[in-house]
DRENPA-3360 file (N, C-alpha, C; in nm, 2 decimals, always signed):
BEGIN
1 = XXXXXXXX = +12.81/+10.84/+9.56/+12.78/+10.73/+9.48/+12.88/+10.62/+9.50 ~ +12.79/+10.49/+9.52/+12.93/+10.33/+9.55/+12.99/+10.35/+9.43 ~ +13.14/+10.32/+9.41/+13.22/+10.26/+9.30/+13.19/+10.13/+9.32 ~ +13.20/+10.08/+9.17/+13.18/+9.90/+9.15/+13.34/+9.87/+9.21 ~ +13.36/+9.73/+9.21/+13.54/+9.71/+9.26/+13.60/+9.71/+9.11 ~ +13.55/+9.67/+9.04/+13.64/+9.71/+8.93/+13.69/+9.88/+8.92 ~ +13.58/+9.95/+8.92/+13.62/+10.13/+8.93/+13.71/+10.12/+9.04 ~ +13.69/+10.07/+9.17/+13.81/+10.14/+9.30/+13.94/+10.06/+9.24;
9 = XXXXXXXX = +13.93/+9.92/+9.18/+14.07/+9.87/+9.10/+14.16/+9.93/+9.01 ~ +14.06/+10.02/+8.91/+14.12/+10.12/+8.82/+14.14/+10.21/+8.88 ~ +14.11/+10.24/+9.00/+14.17/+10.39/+9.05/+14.24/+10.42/+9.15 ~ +14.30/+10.28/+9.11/+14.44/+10.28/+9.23/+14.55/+10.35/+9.22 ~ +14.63/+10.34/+9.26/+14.80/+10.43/+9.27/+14.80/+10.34/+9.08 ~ +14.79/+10.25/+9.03/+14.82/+10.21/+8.91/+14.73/+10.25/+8.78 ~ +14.68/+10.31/+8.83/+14.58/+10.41/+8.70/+14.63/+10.49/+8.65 ~ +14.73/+10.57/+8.74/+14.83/+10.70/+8.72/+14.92/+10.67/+8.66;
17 = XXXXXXXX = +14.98/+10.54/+8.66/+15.09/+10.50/+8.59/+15.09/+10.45/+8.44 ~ +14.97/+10.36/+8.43/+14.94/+10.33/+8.33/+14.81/+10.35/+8.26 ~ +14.84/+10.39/+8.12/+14.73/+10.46/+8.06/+14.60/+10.38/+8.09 ~ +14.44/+10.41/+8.10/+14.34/+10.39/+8.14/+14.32/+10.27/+7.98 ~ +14.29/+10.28/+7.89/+14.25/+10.20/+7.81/+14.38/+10.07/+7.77 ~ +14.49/+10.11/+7.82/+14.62/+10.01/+7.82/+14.56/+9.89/+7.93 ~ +14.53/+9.95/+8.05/+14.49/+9.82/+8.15/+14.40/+9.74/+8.15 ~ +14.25/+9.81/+8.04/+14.19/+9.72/+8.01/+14.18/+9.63/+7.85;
25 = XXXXXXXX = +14.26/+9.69/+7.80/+14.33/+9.63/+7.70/+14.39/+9.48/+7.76 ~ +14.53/+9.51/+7.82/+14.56/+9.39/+7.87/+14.43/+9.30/+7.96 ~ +14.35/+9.34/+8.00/+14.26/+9.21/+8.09/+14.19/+9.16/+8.00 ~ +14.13/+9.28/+7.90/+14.07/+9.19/+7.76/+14.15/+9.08/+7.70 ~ +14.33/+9.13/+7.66/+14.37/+9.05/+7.57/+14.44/+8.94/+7.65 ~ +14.40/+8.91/+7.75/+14.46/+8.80/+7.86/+14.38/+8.71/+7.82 ~ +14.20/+8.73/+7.84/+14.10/+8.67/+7.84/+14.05/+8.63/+7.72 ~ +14.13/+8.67/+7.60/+14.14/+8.60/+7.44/+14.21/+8.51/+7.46;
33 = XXXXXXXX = +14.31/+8.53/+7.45/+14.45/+8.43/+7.46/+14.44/+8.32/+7.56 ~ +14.40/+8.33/+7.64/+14.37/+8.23/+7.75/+14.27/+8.15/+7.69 ~ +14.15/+8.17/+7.64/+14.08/+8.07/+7.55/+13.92/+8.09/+7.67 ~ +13.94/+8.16/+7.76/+13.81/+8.25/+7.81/+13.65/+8.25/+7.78 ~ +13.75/+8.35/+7.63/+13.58/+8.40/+7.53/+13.56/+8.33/+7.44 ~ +13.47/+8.30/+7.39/+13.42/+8.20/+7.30/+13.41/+8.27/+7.19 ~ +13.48/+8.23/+7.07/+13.42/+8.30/+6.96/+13.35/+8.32/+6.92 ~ +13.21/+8.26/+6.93/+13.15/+8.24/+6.85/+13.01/+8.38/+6.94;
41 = XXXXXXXX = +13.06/+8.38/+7.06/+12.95/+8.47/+7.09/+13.07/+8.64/+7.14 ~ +12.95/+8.73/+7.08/+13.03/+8.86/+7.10/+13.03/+8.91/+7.23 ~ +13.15/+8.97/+7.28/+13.19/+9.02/+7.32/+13.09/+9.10/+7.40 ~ +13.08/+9.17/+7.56/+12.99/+9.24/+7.62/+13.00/+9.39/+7.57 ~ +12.90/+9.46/+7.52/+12.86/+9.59/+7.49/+12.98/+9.70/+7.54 ~ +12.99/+9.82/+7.43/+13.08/+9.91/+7.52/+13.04/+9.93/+7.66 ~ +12.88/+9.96/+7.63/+12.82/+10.05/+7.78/+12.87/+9.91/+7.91 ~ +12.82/+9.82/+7.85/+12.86/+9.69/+7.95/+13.00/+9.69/+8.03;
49 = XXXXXXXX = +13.11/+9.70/+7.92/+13.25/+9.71/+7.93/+13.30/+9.81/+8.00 ~ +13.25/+9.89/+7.97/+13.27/+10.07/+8.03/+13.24/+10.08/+8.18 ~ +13.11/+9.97/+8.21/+13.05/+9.96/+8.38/+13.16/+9.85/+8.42 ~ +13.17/+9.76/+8.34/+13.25/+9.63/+8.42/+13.41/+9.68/+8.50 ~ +13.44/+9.78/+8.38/+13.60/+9.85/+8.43/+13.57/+9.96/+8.46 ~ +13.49/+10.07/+8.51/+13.48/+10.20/+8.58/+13.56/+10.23/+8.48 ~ +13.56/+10.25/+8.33/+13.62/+10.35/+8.23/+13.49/+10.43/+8.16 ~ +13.53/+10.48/+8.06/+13.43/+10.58/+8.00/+13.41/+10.44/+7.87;
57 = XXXXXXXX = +13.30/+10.53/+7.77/+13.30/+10.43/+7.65/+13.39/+10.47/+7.53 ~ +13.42/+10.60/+7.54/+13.57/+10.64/+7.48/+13.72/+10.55/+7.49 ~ +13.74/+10.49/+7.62/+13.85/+10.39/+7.63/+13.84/+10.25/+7.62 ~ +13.72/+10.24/+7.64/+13.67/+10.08/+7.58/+13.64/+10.10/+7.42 ~ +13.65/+10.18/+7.36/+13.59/+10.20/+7.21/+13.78/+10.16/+7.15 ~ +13.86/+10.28/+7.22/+14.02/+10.27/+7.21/+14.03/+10.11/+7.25 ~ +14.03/+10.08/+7.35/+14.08/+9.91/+7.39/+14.04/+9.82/+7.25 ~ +13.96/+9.84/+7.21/+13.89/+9.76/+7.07/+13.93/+9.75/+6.98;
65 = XXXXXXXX = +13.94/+9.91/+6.98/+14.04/+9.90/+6.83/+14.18/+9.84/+6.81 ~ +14.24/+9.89/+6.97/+14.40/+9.82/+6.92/+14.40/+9.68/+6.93 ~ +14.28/+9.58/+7.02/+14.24/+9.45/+6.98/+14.26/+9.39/+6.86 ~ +14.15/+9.46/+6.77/+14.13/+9.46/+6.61/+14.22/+9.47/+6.57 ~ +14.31/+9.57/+6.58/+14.42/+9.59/+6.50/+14.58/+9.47/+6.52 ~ +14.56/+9.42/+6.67/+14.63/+9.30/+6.62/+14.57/+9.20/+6.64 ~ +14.43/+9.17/+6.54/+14.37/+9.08/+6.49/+14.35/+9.00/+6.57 ~ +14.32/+8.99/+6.72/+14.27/+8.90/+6.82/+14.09/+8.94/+6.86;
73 = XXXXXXXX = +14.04/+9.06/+6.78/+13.90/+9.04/+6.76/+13.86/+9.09/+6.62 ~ +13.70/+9.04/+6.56/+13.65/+9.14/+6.44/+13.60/+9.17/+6.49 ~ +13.55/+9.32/+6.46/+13.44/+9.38/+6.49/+13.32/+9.37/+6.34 ~ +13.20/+9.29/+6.38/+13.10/+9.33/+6.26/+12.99/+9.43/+6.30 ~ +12.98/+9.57/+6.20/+12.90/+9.66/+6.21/+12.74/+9.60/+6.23 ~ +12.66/+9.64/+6.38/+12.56/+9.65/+6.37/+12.49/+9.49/+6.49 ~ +12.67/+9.41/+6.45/+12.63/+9.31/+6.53/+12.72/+9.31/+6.66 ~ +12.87/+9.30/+6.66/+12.91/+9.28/+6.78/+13.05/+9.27/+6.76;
81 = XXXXXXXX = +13.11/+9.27/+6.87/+13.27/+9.25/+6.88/+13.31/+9.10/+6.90 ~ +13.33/+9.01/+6.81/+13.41/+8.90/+6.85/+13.58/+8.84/+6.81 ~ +13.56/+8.73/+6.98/+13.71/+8.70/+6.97/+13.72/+8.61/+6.80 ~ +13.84/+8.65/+6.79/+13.94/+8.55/+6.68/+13.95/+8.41/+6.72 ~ +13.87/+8.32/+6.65/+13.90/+8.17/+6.67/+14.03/+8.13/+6.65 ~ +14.06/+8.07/+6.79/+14.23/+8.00/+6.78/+14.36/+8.12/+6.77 ~ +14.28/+8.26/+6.87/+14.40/+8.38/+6.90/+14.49/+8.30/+6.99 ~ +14.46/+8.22/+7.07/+14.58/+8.16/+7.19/+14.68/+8.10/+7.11;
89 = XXXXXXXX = +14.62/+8.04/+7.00/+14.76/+7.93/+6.96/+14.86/+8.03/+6.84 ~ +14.83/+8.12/+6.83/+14.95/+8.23/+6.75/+15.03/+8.25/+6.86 ~ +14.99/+8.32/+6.93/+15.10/+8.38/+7.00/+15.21/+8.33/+7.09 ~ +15.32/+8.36/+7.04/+15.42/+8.28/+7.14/+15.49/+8.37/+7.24 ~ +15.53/+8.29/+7.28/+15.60/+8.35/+7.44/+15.76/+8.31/+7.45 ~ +15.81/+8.41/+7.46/+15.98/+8.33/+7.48/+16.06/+8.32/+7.63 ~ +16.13/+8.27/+7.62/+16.19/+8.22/+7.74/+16.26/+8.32/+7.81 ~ +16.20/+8.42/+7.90/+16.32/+8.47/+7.95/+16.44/+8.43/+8.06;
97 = XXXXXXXX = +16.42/+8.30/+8.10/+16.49/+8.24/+8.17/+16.63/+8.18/+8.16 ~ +16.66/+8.19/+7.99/+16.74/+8.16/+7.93/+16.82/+8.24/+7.83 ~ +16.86/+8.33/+7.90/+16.95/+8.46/+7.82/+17.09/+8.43/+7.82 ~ +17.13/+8.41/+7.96/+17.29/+8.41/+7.95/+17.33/+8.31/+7.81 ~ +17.45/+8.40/+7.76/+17.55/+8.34/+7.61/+17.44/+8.35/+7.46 ~ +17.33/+8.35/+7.48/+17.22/+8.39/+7.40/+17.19/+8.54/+7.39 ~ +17.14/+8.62/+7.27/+17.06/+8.68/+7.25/+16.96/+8.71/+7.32 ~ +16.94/+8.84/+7.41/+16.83/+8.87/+7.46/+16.73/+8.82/+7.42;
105 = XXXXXXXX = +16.63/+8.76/+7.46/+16.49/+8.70/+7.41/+16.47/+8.59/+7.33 ~ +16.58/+8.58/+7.26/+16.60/+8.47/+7.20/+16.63/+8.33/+7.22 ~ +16.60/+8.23/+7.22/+16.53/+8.09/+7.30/+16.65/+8.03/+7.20 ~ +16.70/+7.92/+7.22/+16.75/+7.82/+7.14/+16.68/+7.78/+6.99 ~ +16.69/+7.79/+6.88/+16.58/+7.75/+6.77/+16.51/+7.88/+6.71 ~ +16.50/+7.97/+6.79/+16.43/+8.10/+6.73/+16.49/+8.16/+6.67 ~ +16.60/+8.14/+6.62/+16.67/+8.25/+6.55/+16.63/+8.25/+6.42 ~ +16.51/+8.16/+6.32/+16.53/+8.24/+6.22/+16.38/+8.29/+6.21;
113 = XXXXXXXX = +16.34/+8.29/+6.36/+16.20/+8.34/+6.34/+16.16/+8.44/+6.39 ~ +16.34/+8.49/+6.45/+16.31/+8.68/+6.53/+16.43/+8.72/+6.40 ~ +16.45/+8.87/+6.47/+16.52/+8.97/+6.36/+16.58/+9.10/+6.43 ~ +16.71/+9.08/+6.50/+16.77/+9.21/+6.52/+16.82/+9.28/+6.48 ~ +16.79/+9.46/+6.50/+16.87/+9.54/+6.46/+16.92/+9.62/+6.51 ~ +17.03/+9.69/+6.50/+17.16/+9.76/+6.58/+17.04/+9.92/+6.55 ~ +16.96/+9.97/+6.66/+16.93/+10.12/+6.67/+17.05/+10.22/+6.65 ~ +17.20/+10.21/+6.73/+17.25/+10.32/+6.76/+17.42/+10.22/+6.84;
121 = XXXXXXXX = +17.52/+10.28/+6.78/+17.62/+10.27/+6.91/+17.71/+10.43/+6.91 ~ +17.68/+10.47/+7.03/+17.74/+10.57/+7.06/+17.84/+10.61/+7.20 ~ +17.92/+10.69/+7.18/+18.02/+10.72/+7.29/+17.98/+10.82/+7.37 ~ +17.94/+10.82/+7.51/+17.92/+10.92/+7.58/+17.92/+10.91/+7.73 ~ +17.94/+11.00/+7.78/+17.96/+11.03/+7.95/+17.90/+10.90/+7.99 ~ +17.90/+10.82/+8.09/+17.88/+10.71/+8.19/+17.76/+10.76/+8.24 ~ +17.66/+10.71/+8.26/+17.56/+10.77/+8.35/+17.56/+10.72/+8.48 ~ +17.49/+10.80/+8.54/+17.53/+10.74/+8.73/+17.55/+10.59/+8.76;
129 = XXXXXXXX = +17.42/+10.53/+8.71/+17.40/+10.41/+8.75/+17.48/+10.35/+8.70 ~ +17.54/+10.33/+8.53/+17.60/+10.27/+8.50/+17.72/+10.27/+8.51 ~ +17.81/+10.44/+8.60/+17.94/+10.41/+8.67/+17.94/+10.32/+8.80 ~ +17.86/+10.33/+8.86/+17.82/+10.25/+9.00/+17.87/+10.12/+8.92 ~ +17.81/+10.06/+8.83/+17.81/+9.89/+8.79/+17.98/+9.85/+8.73 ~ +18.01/+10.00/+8.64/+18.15/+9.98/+8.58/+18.28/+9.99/+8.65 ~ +18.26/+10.10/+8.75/+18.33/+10.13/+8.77/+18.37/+10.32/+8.77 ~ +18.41/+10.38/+8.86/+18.39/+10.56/+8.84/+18.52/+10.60/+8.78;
137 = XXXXXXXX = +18.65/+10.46/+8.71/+18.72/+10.51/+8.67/+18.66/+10.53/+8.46 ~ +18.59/+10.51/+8.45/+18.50/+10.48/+8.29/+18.46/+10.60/+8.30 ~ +18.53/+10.71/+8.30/+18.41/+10.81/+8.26/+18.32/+10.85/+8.12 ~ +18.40/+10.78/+8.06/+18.31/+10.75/+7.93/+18.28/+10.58/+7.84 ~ +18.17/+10.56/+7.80/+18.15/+10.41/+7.77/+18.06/+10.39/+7.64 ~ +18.09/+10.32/+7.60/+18.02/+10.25/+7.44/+17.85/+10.19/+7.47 ~ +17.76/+10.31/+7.43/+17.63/+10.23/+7.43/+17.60/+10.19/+7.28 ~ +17.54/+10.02/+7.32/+17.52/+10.01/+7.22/+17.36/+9.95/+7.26;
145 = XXXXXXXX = +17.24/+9.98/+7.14/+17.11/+10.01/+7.15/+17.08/+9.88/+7.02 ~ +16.95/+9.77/+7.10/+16.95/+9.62/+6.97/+16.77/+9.63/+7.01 ~ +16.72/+9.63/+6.87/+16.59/+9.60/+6.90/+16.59/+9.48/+6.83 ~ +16.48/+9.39/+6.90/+16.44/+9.25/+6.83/+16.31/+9.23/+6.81 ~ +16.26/+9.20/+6.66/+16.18/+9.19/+6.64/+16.11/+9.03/+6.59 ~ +15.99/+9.01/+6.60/+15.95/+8.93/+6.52/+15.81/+8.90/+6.41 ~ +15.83/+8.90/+6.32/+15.70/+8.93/+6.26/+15.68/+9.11/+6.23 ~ +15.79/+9.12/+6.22/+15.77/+9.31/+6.20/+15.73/+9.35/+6.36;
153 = XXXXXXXX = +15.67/+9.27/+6.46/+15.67/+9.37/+6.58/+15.78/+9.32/+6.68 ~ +15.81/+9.45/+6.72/+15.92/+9.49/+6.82/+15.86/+9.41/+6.95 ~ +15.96/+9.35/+7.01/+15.92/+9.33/+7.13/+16.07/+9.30/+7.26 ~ +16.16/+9.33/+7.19/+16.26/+9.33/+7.28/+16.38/+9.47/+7.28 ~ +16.43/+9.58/+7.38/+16.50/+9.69/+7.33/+16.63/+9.65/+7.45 ~ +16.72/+9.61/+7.36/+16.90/+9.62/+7.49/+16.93/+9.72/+7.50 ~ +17.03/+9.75/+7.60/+17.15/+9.88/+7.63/+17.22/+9.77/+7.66 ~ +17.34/+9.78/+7.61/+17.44/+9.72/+7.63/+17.59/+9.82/+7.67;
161 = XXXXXXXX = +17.61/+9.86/+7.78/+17.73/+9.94/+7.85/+17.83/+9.88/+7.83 ~ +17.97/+9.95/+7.75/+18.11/+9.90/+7.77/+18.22/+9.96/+7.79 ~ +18.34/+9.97/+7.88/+18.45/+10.05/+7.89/+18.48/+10.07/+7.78 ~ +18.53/+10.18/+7.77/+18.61/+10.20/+7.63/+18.70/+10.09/+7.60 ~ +18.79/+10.08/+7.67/+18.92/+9.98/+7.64/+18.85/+9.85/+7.57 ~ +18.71/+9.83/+7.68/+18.66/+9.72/+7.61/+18.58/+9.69/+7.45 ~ +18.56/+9.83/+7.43/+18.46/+9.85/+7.30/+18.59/+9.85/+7.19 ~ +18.66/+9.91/+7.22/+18.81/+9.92/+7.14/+18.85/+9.79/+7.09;
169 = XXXXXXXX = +18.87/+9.70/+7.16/+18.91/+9.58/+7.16/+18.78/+9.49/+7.08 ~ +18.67/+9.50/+7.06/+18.60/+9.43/+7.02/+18.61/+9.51/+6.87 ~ +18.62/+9.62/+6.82/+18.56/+9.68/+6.71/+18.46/+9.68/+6.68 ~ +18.39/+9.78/+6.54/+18.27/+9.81/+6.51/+18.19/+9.66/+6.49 ~ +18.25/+9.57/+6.43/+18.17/+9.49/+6.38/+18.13/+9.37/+6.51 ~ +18.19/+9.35/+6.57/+18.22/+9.25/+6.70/+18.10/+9.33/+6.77 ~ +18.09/+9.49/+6.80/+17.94/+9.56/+6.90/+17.85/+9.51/+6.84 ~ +17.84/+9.50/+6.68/+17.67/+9.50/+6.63/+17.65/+9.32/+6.63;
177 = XXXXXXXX = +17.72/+9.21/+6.70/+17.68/+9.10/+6.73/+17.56/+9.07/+6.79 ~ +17.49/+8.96/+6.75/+17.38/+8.96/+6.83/+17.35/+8.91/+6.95 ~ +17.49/+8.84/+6.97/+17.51/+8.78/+7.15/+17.64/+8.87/+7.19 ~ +17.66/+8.95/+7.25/+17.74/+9.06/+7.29/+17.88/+8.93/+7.40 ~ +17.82/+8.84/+7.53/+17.89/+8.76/+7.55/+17.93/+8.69/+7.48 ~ +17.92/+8.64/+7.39/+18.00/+8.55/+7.28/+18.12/+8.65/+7.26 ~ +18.09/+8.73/+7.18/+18.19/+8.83/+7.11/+18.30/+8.87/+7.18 ~ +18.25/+8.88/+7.33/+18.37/+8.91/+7.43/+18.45/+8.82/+7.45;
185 = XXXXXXXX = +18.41/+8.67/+7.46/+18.48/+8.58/+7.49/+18.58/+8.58/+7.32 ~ +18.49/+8.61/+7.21/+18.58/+8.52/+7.09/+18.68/+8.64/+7.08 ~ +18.65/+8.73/+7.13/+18.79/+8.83/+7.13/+18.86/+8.85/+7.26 ~ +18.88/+8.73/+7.30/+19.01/+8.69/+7.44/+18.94/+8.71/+7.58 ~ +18.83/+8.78/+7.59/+18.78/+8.78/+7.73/+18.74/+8.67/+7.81 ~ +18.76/+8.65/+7.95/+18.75/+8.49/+7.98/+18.58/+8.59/+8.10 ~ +18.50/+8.51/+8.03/+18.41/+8.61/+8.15/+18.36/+8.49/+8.25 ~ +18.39/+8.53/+8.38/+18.37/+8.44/+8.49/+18.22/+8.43/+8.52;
193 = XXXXXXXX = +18.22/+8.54/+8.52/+18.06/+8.62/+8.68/+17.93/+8.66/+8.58 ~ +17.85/+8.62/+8.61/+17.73/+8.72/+8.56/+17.61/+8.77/+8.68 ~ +17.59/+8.87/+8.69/+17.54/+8.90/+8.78/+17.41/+8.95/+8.76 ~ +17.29/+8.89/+8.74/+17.14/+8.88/+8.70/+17.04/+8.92/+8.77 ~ +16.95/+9.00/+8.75/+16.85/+9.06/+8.81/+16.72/+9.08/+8.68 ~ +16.60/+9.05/+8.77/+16.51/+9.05/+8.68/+16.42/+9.13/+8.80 ~ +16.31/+9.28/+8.72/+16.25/+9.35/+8.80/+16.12/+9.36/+8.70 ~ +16.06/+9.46/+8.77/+15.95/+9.53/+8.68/+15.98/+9.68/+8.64;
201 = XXXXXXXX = +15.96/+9.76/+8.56/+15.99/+9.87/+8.51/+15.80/+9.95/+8.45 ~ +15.83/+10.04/+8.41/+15.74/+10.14/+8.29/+15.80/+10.21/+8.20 ~ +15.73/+10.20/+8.07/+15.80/+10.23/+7.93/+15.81/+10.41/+7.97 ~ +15.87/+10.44/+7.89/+15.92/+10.57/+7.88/+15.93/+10.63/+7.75 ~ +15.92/+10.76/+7.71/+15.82/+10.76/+7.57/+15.93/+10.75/+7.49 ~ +16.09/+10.71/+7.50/+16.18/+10.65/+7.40/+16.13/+10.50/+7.35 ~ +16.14/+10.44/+7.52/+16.12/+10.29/+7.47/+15.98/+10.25/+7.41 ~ +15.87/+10.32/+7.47/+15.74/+10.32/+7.38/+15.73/+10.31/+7.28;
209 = XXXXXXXX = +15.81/+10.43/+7.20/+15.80/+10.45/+7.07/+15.90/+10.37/+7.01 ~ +16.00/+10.26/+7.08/+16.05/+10.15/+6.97/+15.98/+10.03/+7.02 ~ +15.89/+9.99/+7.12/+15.86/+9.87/+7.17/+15.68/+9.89/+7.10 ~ +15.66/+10.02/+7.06/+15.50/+10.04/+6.98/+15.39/+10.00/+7.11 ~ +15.40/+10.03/+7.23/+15.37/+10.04/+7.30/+15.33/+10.20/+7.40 ~ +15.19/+10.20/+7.47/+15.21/+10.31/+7.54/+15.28/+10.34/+7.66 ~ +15.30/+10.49/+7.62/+15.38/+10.53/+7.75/+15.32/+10.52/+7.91 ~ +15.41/+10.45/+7.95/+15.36/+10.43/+8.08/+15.34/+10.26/+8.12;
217 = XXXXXXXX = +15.32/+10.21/+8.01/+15.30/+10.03/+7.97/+15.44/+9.98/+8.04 ~ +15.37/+9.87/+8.14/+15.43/+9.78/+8.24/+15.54/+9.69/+8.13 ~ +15.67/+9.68/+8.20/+15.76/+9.62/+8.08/+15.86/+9.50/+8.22 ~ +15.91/+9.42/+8.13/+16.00/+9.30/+8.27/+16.17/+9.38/+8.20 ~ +16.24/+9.42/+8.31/+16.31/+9.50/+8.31/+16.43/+9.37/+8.33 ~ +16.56/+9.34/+8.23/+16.65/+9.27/+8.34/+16.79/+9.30/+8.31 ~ +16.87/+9.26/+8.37/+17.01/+9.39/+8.39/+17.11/+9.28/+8.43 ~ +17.20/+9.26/+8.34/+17.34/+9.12/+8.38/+17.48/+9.22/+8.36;
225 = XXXXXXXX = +17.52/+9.20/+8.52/+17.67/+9.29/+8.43/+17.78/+9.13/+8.46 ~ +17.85/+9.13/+8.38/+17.94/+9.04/+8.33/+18.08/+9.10/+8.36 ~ +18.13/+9.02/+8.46/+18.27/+9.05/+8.48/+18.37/+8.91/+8.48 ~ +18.51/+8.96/+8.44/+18.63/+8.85/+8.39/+18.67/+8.75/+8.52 ~ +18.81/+8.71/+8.44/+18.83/+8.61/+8.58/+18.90/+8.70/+8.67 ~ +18.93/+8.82/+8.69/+19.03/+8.92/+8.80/+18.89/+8.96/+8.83 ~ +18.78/+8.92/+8.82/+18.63/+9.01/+8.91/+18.63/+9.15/+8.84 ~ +18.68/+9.21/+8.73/+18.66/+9.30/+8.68/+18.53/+9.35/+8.57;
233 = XXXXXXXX = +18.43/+9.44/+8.61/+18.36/+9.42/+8.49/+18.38/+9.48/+8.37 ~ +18.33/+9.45/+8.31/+18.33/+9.39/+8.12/+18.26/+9.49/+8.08 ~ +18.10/+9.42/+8.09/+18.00/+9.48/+8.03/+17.86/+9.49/+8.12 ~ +17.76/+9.56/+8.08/+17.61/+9.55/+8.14/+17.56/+9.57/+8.05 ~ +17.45/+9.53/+8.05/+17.33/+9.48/+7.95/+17.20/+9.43/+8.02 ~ +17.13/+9.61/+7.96/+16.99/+9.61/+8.03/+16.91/+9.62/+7.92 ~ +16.81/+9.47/+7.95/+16.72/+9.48/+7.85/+16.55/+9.50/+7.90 ~ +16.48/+9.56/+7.82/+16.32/+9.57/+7.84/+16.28/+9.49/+7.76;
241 = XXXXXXXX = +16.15/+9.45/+7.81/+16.06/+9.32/+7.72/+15.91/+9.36/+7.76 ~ +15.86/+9.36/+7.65/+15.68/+9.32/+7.66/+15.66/+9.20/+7.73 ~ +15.58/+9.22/+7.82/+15.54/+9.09/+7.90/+15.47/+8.99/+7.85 ~ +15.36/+9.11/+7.73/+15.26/+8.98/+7.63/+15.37/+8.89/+7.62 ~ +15.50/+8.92/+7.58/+15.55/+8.79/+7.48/+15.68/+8.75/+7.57 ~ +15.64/+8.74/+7.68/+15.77/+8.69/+7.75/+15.69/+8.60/+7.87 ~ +15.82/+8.51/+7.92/+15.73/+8.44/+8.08/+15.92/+8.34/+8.10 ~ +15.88/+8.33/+8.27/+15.97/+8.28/+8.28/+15.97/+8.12/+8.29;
249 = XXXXXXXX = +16.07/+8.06/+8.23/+16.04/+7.90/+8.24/+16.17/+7.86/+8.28 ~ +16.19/+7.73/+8.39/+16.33/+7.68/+8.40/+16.25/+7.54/+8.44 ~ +16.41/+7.44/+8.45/+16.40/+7.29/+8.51/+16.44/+7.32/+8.59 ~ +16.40/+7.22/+8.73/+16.47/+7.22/+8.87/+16.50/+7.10/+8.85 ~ +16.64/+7.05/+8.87/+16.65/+6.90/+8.89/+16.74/+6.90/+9.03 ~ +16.71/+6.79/+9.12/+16.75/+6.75/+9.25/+16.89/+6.70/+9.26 ~ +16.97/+6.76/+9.28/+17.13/+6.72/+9.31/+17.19/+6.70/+9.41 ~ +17.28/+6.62/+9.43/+17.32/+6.61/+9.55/+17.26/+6.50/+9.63;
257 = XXXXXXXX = +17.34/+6.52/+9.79/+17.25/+6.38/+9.86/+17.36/+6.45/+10.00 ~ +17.23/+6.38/+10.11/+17.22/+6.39/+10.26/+17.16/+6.56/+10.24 ~ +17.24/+6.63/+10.37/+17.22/+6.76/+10.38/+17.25/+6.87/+10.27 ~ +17.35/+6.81/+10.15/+17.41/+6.92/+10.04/+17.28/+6.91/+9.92 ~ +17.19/+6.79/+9.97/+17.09/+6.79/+9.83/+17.01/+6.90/+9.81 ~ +17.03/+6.97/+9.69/+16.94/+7.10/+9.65/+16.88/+7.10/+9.50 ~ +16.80/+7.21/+9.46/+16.74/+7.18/+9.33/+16.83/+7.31/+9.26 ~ +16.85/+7.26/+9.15/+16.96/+7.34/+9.06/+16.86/+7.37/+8.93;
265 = XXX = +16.91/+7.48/+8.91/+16.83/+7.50/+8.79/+16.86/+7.48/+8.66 ~ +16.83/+7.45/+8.54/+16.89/+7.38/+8.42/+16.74/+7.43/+8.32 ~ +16.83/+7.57/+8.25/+16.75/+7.63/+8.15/+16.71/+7.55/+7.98;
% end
């Protein structure tokens, strides 16, 4: 029997990874938000839905409901599933392009319309990766764990890695800050370097269950370790983000002149 392309699309190497009603969840709730579907006419049939994505009508029944449930469709018994008039203009998106000296996810102005909280700071063995970044003389380091929320949903989870000497020096109250570079600097650190990377990742059933996402759900993964003015590092700070609510935005403006003119970026 031919597979439609939508079925050989879901049954790629990325089917395995991410849950089957999670992928069409996201193409549905792309195609709300984007301004797509029309509210006013319902939504195509499970059996319809079910052929269009080579899924069963068990995961299109699931995709619907977590729709419903964050209110970007109603469903009325008997007649049909429709979009939410005017889902695109709720939702906002924050800047990830603009982290450094800020709060993970946090945009200039947003502060009193997100809400962090300190999950956890704990002391324990360095993990591989994060001696590689600190250094293999840290055999032990200060994690500290920040969820950010807004509107009651979670959509941002930090790790924030620090030498002891360095976590010492800041005290309890200086870790549970909500810009971690600030705090270093207001307690004597001159931080020169930041060294930035932005990747893709998948949730893992820790971060799942604080991001209320499923396990296996595609996340933008980004990692800054911050070192002084002797090139020593400081800190690292790896944060996960829902992609619903994130995108990257910058200005390029043209500097320079002859051969040295380049576009600089200005978040």
């Amino acid at each position: 029997m031919r597979q439609s392309a939508a079925r050989r699309k879901l049954g790629s190497v990325e089917r395995t990874v991410t849950p089957l009603y999670h992928q069409v969840y996201l193409a549905l709730r792309q195609k709300i938000l984007n301004g797509e579907c029309d509210p006013k006419l319902a939504l195509p049939g499970e059996h319809q839905l079910a052929a269009q994505y080579g899924v069963s009508r068990v995961t299109v029944r699931r995709t619907l409901e977590a729709l419903e449930l964050e209110g970007l469709v109603s469903r009325r018994r008997g007649i049909g599933t429709f979009p939410v008039e005017q889902a695109a203009e709720r939702q906002e998106r924050y800047n990830i392009g603009g982290l450094i000296g800020q709060a993970p996810g946090q945009s200039a102005g947003q502060s009193a319309r997100t809400e962090a909280t300190t999950v956890s700071i704990d002391v324990m063995p360095a993990p591989t990766e994060v001696a590689a970044q600190l250094g293999p003389q840290h055999a032990n380091v200060t994690r500290i764990v920040r969820l950010r929320s807004a509107g009651n949903v979670p959509y941002t989870v930090m790790s924030a890695w620090l030498p002891q000497p360095v976590a010492g020096t800041l005290g309890r109250r200086a870790l549970q800050s909500d810009s971690l570079p600030m705090a270093l600097e207001q307690a004597g650190m001159a931080l020169a370097r930041a060294e930035h990377s932005i990747t893709a990742t998948i949730a893992d059933d820790r971060v799942a269950s604080q991001l209320q996402v499923p396990v296996g759900a595609p996340l933008i993964a980004m990692r800054t370790l911050f070192s002084d003015a002797n090139d020593t590092p400081v800190a690292l700070i790896e944060a996960l983000f829902r992609p619903d609510r994130y995108e990257y935005r910058t200005t390029l403006l043209r500097r320079g002149s002859g051969k040295e003119r380049r576009w600089q970026a200005v978040y």
